[in-house]
C-alpha positions as CSV (number, residue, x, y, z in Angstrom):
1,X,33.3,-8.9,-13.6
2,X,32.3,-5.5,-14.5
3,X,35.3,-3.8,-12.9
4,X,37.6,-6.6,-14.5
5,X,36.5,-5.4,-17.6
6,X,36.6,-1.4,-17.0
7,X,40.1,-2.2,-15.8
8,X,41.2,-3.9,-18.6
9,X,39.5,-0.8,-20.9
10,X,41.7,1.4,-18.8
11,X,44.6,-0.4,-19.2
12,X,44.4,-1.2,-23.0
13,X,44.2,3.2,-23.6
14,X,47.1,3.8,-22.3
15,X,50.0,4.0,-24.2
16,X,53.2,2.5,-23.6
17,X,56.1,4.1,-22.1
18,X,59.5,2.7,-24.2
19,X,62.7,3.2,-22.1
20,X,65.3,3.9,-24.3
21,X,67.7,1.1,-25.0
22,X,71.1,2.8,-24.2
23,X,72.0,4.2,-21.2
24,X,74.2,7.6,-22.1
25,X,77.8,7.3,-21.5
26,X,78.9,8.3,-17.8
27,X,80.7,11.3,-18.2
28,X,84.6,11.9,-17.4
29,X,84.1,14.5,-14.5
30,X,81.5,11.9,-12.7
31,X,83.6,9.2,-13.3
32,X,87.0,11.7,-11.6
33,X,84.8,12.5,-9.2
34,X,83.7,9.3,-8.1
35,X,87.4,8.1,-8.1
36,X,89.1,10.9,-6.2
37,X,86.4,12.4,-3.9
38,X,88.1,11.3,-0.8
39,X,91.6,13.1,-2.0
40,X,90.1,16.3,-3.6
41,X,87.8,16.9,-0.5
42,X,91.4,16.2,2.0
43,X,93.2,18.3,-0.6
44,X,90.5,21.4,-0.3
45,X,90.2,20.9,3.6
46,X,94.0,21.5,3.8
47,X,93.9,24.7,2.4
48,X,90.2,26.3,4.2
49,X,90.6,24.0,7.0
50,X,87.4,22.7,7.5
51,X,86.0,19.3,6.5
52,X,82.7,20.1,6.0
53,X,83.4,23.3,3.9
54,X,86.1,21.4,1.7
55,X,83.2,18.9,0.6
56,X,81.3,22.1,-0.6
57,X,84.3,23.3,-2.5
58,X,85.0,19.9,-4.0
59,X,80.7,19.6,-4.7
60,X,81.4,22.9,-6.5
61,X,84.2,22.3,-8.4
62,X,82.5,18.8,-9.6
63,X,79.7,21.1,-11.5
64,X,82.1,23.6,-12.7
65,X,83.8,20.4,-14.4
66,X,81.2,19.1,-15.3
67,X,79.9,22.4,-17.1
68,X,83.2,22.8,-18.4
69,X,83.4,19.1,-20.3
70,X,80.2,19.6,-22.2
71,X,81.6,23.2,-23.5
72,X,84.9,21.3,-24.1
73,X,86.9,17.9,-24.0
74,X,89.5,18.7,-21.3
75,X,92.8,17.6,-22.1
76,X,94.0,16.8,-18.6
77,X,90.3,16.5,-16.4
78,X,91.9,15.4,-13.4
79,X,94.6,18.2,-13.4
80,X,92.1,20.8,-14.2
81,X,89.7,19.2,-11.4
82,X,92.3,19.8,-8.8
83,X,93.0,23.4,-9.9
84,X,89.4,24.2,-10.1
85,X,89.2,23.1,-6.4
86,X,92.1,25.0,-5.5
87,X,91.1,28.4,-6.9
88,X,87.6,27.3,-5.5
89,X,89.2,26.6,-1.9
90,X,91.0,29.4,-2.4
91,X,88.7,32.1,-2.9
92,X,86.4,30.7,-0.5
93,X,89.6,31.2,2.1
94,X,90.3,34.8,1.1
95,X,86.9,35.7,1.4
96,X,86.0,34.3,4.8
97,X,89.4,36.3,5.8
98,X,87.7,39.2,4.5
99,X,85.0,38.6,6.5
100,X,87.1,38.5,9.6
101,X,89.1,41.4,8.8
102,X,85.3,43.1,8.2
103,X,83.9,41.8,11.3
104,X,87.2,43.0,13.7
105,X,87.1,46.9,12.1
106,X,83.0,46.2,13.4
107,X,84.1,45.4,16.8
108,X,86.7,48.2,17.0
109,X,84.0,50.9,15.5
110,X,81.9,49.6,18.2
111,X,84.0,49.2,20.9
112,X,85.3,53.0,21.0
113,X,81.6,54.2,21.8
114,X,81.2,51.6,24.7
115,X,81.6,53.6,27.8
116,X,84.8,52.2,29.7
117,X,83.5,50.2,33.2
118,X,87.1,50.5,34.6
119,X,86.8,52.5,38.1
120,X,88.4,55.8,38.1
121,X,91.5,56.1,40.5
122,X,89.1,58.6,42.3
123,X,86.3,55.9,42.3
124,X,88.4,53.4,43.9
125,X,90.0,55.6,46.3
126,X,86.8,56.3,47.7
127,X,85.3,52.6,47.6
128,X,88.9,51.8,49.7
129,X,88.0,54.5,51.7
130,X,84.2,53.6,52.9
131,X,85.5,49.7,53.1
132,X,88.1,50.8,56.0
133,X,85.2,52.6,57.2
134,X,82.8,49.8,57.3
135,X,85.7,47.3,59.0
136,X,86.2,49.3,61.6
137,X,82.6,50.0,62.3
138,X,82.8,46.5,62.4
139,X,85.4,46.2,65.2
140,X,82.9,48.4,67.6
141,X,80.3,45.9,67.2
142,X,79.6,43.8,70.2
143,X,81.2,40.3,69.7
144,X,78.0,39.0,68.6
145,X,76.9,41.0,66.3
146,X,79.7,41.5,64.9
147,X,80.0,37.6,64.0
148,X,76.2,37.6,62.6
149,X,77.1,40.2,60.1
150,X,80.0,38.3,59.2
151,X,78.3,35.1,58.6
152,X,75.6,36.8,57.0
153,X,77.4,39.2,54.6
154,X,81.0,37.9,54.3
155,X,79.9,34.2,53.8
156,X,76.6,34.2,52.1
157,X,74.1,32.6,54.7
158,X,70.5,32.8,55.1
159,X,69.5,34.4,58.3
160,X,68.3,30.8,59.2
161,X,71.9,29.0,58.7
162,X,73.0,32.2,60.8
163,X,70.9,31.6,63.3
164,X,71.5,27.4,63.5
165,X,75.3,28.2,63.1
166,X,75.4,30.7,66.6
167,X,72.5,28.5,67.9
168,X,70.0,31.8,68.6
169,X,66.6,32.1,67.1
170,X,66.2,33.5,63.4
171,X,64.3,36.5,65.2
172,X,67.6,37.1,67.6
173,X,69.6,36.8,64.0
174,X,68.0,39.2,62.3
175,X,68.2,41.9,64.7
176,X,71.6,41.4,65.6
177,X,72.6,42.0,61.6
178,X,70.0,44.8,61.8
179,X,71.7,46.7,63.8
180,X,75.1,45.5,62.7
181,X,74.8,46.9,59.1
182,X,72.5,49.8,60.4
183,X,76.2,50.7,62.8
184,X,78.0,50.5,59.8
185,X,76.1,52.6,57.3
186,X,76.1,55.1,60.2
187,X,79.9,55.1,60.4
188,X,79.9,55.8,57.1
189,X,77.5,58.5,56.5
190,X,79.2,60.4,59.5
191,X,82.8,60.4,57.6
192,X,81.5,61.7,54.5
């Protein structure tokens, strides 16, 4: 009973909040843009070519209207909606060119201080050189041996998978490529 009362003490000191009785007018650009969203964002996307960026522009150009109608009644507000989305659209384009056109001259600033990887004709006339070496090291392997390092160098497997493809132990496989690369790099150290 006591907090019935309180409650209705509360309730009887505040003062009442009036809405007002007339809801102000929707304006023209609202009303444009509500009407001819769908064609002013497909009309913005055709010229920056993106759908999500051509709602921005048309979002944009809805407040620049908008701005624009309380300063001073258009005369045409549809035609100057579309042309403020086109200059929007517009700059927006030129400037994410720019942007491109900044970001290539970065890259090609950049790109003449990165050292060139390409072999040099000398490079590559030695690597042919110590590859013939290797292969015919190679050839003076026993038969055996020779195949181990193959299986084990040329195609990737494990000394295991070497050793279950030939049917030796991993031990004998290990040695056998041992001594098959230890030939080669022999080969080659004596030629150069």
């Amino acid at each position: 009973m006591l907090a019935t009362r309180l409650g209705s003490t509360l309730l009887a000191q505040q003062p009442i909040v009036e809405l007002p009785s007339v809801v102000p007018p929707r304006s023209v650009a609202a009303a444009l843009y509500s009407a001819h969203r769908d064609a002013l964002v497909d009309y913005a996307q055709r010229i920056v070519r993106d759908r999500s960026r051509a709602e921005d522009v048309v979002q944009d150009a809805w407040v620049r209207v908008q701005a624009a109608e309380r300063r001073i009644p258009l005369t045409e507000p549809l035609r100057y909606f579309y042309r403020t989305v086109r200059n929007l659209a517009v700059d927006g384009y030129r400037a994410d060119q720019r942007e491109v056109m900044r970001k290539g001259e970065e890259l090609a600033a950049v790109a003449e201080f990165i050292a060139d990887t390409t072999p040099s004709p000398e490079a590559v006339t030695v690597a042919r050189d110590e590859l013939r070496q290797v292969l015919e090291g190679l050839e003076e392997l026993p038969e055996r041996t020779r195949h181990a390092v193959k299986l084990y160098k040329f195609e990737g497997l494990k000394l295991r998978e070497v050793a279950e493809r030939m049917g030796i132990s991993v031990a004998l496989a290990h040695n056998l490529v041992l001594d098959g690369i230890e030939h080669c790099a022999q080969r080659v150290a004596r030629e150069t």
